[in-house]
C-alpha positions as CSV (number, residue, x, y, z in Angstrom):
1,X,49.5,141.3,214.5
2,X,48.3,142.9,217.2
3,X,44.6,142.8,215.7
4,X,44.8,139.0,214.9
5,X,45.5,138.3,218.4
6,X,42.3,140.2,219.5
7,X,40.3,137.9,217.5
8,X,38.9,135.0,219.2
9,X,38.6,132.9,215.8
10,X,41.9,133.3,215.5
11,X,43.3,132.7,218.9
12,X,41.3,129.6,219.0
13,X,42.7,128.3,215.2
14,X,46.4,129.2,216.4
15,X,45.7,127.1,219.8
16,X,44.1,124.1,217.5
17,X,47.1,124.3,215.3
18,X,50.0,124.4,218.1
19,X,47.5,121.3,219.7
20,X,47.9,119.5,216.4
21,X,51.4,120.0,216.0
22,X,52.5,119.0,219.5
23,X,50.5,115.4,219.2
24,X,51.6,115.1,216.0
25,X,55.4,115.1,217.4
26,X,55.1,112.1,219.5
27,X,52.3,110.6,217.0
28,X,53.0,111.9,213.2
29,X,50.5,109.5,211.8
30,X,47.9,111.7,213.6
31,X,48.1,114.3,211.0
32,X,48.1,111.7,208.2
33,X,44.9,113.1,205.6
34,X,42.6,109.8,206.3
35,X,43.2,110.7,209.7
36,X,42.1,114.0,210.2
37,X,39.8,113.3,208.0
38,X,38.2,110.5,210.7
39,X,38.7,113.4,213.2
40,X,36.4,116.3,211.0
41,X,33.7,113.6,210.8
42,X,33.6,112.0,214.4
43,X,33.0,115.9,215.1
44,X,30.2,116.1,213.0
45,X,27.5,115.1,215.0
46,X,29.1,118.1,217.4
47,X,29.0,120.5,214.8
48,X,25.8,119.8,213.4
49,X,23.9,120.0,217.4
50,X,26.3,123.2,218.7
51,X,25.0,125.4,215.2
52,X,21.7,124.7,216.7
53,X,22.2,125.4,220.4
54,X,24.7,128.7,218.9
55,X,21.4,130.2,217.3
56,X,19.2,129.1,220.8
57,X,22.0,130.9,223.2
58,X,21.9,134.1,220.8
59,X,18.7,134.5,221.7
60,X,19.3,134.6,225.3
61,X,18.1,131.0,225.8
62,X,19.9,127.7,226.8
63,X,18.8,124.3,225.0
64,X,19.7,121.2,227.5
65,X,17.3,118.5,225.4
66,X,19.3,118.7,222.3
67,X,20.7,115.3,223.2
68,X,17.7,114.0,224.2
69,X,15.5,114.8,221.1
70,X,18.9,113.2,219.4
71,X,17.9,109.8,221.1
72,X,14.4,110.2,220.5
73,X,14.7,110.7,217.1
74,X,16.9,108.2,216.4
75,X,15.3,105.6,218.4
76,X,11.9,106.5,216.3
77,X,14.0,106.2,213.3
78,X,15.3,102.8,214.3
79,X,11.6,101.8,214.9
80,X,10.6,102.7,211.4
81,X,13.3,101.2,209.7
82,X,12.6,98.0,211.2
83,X,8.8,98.2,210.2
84,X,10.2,99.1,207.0
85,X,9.8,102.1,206.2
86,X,12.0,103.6,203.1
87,X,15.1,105.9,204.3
88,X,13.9,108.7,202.3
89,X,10.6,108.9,204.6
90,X,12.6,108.4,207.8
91,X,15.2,111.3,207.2
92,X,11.9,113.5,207.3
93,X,10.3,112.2,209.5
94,X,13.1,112.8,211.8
95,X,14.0,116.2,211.1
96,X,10.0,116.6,211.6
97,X,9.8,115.5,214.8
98,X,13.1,116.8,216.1
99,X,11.2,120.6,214.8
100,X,8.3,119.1,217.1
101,X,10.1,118.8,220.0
102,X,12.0,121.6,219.6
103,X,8.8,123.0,219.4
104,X,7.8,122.2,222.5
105,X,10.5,123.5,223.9
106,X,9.9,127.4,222.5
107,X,6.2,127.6,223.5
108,X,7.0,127.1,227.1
109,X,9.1,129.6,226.8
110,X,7.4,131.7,224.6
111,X,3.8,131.5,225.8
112,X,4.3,130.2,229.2
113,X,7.4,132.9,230.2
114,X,9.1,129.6,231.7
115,X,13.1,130.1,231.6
116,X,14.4,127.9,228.7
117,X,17.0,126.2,231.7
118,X,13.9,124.9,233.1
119,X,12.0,123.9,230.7
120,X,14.7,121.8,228.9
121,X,15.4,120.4,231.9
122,X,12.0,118.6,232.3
123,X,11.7,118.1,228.7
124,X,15.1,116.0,228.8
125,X,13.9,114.1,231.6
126,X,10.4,113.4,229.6
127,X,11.9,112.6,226.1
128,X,14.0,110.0,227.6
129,X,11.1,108.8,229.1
130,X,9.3,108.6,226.3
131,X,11.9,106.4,224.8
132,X,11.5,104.1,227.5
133,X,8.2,103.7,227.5
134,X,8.5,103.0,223.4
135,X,11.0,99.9,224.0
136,X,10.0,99.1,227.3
137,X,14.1,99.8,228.1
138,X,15.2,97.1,225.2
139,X,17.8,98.2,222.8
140,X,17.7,97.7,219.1
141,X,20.9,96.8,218.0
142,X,22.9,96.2,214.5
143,X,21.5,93.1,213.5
144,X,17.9,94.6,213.4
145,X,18.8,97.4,211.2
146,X,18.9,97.1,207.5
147,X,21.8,97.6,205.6
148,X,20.5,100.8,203.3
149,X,19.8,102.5,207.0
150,X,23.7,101.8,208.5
151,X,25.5,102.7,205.3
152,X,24.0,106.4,204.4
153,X,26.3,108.3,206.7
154,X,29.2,106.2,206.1
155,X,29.0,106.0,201.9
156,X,32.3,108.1,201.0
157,X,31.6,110.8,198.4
158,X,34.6,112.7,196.9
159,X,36.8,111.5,200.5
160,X,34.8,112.7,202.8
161,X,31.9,110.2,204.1
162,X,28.1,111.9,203.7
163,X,27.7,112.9,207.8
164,X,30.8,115.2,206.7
165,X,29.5,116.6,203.7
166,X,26.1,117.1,205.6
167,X,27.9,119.2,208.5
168,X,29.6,121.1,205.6
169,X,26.7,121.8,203.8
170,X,24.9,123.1,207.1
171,X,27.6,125.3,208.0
172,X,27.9,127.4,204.7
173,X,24.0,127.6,205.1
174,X,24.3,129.0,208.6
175,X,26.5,131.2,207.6
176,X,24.3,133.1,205.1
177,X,21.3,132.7,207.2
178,X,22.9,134.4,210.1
179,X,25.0,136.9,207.8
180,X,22.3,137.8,205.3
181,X,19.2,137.3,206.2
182,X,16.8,139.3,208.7
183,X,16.3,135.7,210.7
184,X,20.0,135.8,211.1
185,X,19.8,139.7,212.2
186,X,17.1,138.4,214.9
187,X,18.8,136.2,216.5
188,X,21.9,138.5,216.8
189,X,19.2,141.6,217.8
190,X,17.1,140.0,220.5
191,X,20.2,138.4,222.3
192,X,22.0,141.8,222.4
193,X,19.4,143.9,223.9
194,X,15.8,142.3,223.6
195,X,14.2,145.8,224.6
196,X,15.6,147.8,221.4
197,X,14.5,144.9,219.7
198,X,10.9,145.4,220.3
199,X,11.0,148.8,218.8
200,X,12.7,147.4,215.9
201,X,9.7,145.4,215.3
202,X,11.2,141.7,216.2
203,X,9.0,139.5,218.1
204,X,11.3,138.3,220.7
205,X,9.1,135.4,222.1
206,X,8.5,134.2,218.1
207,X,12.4,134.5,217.4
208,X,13.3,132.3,220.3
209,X,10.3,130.0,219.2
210,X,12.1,129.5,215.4
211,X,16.2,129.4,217.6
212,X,14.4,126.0,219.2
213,X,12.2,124.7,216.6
214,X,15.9,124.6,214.2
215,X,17.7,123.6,217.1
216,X,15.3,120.7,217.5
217,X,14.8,119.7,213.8
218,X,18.9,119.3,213.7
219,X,19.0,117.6,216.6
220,X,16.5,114.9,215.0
221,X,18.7,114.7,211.9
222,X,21.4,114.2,214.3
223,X,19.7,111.4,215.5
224,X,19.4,109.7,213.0
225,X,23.4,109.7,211.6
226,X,24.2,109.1,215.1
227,X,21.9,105.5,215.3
228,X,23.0,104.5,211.7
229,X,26.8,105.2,212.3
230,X,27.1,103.4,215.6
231,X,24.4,100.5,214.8
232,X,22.4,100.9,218.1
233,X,19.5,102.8,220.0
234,X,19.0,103.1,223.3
235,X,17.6,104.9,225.9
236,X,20.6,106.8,227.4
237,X,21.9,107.6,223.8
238,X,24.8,110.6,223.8
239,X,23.7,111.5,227.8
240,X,25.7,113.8,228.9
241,X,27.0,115.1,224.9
242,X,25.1,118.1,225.6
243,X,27.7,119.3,228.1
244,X,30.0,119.0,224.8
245,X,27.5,121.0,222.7
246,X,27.9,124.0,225.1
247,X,31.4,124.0,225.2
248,X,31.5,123.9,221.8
249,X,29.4,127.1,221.1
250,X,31.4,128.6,224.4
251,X,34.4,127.7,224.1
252,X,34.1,129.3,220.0
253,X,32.8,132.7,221.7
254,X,28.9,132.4,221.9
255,X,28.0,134.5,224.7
256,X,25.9,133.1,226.9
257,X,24.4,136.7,227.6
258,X,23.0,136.2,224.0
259,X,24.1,138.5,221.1
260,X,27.5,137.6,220.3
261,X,28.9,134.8,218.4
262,X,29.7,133.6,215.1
263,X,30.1,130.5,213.1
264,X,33.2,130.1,212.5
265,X,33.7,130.3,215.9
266,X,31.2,127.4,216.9
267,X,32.6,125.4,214.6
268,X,36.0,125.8,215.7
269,X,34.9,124.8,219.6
270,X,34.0,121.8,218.0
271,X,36.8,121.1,216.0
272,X,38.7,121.9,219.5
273,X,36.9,119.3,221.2
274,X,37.3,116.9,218.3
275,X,40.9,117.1,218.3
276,X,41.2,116.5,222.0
277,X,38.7,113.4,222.2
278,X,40.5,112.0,219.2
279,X,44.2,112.6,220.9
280,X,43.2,111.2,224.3
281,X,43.4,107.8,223.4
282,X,46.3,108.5,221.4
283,X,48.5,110.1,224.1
284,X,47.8,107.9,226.2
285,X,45.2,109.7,228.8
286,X,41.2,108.0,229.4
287,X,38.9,109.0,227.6
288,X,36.8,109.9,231.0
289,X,39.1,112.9,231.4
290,X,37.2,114.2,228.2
291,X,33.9,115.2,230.3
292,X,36.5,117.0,232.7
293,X,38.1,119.0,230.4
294,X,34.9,120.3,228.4
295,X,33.9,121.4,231.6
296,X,37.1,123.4,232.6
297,X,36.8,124.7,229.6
298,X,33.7,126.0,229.7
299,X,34.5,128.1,232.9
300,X,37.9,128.8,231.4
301,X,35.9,130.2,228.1
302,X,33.4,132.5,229.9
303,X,35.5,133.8,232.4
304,X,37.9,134.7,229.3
305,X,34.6,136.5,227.1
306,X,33.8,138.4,230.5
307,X,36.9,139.9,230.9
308,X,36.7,141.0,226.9
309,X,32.9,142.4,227.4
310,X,33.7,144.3,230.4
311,X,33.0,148.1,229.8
312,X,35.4,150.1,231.5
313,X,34.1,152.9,233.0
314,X,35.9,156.6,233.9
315,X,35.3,158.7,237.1
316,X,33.5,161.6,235.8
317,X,32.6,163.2,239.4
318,X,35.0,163.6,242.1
319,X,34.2,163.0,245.7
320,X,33.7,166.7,247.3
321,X,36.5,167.2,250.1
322,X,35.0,166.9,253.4
């Protein structure tokens, strides 16, 4: 018992259950099976941008554009589909240029030594620009969007609509990549001690470079679902969800030292977050309270791995009596 406890996964799975339970006492339909089934897949878009920005903190590094590349992406997928372009081309085209920006991101750090706070910074500032300067600030809404564009992520298939079954088929792949592969090992190495790394024969700049280019190229495919599913594209698209995605990864255990962290974890933050956006409304509290607790949260979740990480150290010498 003792050893469950000390597990974050499973402190975090207890709290999400006992959270559950509790709304579920005033509100029982909130643990109906359609329900929590709406809950797993309004999280989705979480999951699917906090396994990118888990494998970008390993690392050491910090990703604050993932939400702007979202809105770039899907704004440039809105614009294809109404030139008509077919879906299948636009899903790759996304996922493309979500790598590109991504991209962007990991030779500035990479080949420039800028920190990755700084660059992503400036490159959320400039992708949001770019959108603006696409659309000259004009939205495109519903009505300009095809049909075969809005209905991919919500087609059900076997209960669960596709954006579901995309953030389940992302997670098992994570897993193995970060369990058994030397990409996985990487990550893991050049977040825990960058130095020992190097004489291990890992390129640290060129393993942050790939943490932002898949980072990026998920973000674009988050784009996407994220335009189709709510029938507009904007500039300001998800602003501020990248404060989510943090908590998500931090609040699951990602260190933001780099090193530490697993997927399970991440995915649990999210589900965390999910539970409580979707039980706001429910029990009765705004929904602008959300941004306040994913913050407290945050500080609440690093303060709690720092106390776990802290070495304790021994007095081996004694003072000499004066």
């Amino acid at each position: 018992m003792t050893r469950l406890f000390k597990s974050r996964e499973a402190l975090l799975a207890l709290v999400i259950v006992l959270m559950t339970a509790l709304i579920a006492w005033r509100f029982p339909a909130f643990i109906a099976p359609a329900n929590l089934a709406s809950v797993f897949n309004d999280t989705a878009p979480l999951m699917i941008l906090a396994l990118g920005q888990m494998i970008v903190i390993l690392t050491k590094c910090i990703d604050l554009s993932v939400t702007a590349t979202l809105a770039l992406a899907g704004m440039a997928a809105a614009l294809m589909n109404g030139a008509g372009v077919p879906l299948p081309v636009i899903l790759l085209a996304v996922v493309v240029l979500g790598a590109v920006l991504g991209a962007v991101n990991g030779l500035l750090v990479w080949k420039v030594g800028i920190p990755s706070i700084v660059v992503t910074l400036g490159t959320m500032t400039i992708y949001r620009g770019v959108i603006f300067l696409l659309t000259d600030g004009k939205w495109v809404n519903a009505h300009e969007m095809t049909d075969g564009f809005k209905a991919l992520p919500r087609a059900v298939l076997v209960g669960l609509p596709v954006m579901s079954w995309i953030a389940v088929v992302l997670i098992a792949v994570f897993a193995v990549v970060l369990n058994r592969t030397s990409l996985g090992r990487a990550f893991f190495a050049v977040g825990g001690n960058p130095h020992a790394a190097v004489y291990a024969g890992i390129n640290v700049g060129r393993t942050q470079f790939a943490a932002f280019v898949i980072s990026g190229a998920l973000a674009g495919l988050a784009g996407y679902l994220w335009i189709a599913r709510y029938a507009v594209a904007y500039v300001d698209v998800a602003s501020g969800f990248e404060l989510n995605v943090i908590a998500a990864c931090v609040i699951g255990g990602i260190s933001i030292a780099g090193g530490v962290g697993s997927v399970s974890g991440v995915i649990l933050g999210a589900i965390f977050l999910g539970v409580i956006a979707n039980a706001l409304p429910v029990i009765g509290i705004s929904p602008f309270w959300q941004m306040a607790i994913s913050g407290s949260a945050i500080i609440i979740a690093v303060a709690f791995n720092a106390s776990q990480s802290r070495v304790k150290g021994r007095i081996i010498l004694k003072q000499a009596d004066a």
